[in-house]
N, C-alpha and C positions, 0 to 999 in steps of 0.2 A: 484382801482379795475378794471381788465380787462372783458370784454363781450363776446370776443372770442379768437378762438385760435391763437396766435400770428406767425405771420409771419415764417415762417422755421419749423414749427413743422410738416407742409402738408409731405414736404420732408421726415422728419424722419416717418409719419404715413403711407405713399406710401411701404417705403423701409421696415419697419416692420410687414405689412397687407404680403408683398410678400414672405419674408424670414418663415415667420412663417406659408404660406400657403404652404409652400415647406415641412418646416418640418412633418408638417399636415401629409402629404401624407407618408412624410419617416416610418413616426411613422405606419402608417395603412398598409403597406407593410410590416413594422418587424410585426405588428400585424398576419398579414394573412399569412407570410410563417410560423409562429411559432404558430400559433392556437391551437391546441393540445398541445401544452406544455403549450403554457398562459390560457387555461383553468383548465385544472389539476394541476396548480401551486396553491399553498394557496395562496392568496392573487395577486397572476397577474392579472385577469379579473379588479378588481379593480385600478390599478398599470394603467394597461395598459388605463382605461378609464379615470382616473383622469390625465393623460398626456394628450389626446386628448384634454379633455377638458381645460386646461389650455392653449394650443396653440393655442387654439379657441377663447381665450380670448384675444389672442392678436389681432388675425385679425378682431374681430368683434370688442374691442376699439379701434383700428388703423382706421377702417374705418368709428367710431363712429368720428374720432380727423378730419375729411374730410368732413363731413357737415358743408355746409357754413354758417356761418353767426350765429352758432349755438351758444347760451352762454355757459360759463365754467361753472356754474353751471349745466347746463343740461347734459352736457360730464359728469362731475363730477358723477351724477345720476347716467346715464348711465353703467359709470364704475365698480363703485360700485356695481349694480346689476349684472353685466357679473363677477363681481370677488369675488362675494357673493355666488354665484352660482358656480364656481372653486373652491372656499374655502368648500363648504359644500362636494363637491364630494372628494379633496384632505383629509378631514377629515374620510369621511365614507371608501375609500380605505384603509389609514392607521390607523381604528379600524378592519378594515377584517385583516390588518397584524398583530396586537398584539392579535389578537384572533385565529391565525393558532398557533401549536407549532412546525411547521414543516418551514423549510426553511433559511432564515438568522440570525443570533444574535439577542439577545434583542438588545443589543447596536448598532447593524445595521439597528435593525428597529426603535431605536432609533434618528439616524442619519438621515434616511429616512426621519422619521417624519418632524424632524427640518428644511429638504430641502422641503420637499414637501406640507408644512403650510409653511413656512417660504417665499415661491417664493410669495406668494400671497400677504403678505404683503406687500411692499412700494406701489403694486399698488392700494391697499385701501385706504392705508394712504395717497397718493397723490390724490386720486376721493375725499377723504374729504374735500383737501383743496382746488381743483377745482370746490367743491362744497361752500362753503364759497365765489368763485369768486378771486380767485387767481391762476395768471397763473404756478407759481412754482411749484407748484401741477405738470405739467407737468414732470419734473424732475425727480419726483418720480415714475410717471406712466412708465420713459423710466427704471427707475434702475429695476422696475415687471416685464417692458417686457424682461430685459436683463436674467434676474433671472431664467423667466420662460424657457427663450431660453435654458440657459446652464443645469438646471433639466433637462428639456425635453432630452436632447440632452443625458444625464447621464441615463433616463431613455429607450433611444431608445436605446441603448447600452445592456441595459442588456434585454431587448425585442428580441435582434437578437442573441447576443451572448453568454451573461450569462448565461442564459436559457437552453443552449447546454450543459454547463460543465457535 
């Protein structure tokens, strides 16, 4: 059972705290030119916060994986908490969308759903097992942050664009 985070991971927690502070920002710029539509949108306000939030979650466990000397368990914690907190916002977002009847398919907020609960898991499931004090755990936290990247990125999408049709 390892204590801390193993060697190479600083690396990948640098480069994903950075990528995902960038997207941050893409995301709140589709936000703010497109405000009036993601407000009057059923369900966008919510759309649009539970993406924020989810990229936030990258760069606040990325920066969590960069305390020195810090046990896997306490990362672990940590993680959990920042993606318990994502998970509750991505859940109440996508009960605002099955409660509009206006806008995309059942089956597309269907689809939604699955992506946007769906990103949050591996990075649970790996705080778990980084909680337990195995660093494998890791692995899993990288496949949440991958997950959330490419949502997110699906989401900033229809933030700028979709939104216009």
């Amino acid at each position: 059972m390892e204590t801390i985070v193993p060697e190479g991971w600083q690396d990948f927690a640098v480069a994903s705290a950075g990528a995902a502070a960038a997207l941050a920002g893409l995301i709140m710029v589709a936000i703010s030119v497109n405000i009036k539509e993601i407000i009057s949108g059923p369900g966008l306000p919510g759309r649009a916060g539970s993406t924020i939030a989810a990229v936030v979650v990258i760069v606040v466990a990325a920066v969590a994986m960069l305390v020195p000397d810090q046990p896997l368990w306490l990362l672990g914690v940590e993680i959990a908490l920042f993606g318990i907190l994502a998970l509750a916002l991505q859940v109440r977002a996508t009960a605002a969308a099955f409660g509009t009847r206006v806008g995309v398919s059942q089956s597309q907020k269907v689809g939604n759903a699955i992506l946007s609960i769906g990103q949050i898991v591996p990075l649970l499931i790996g705080a778990a097992i980084l909680i337990v004090g195995e660093s494998s755990g890791l692995y899993l936290v990288a496949a949440g942050f991958i997950a959330i990247v490419i949502v997110s990125m699906l989401n900033a999408w229809v933030l700028m664009v979709e939104i216009l049709r």
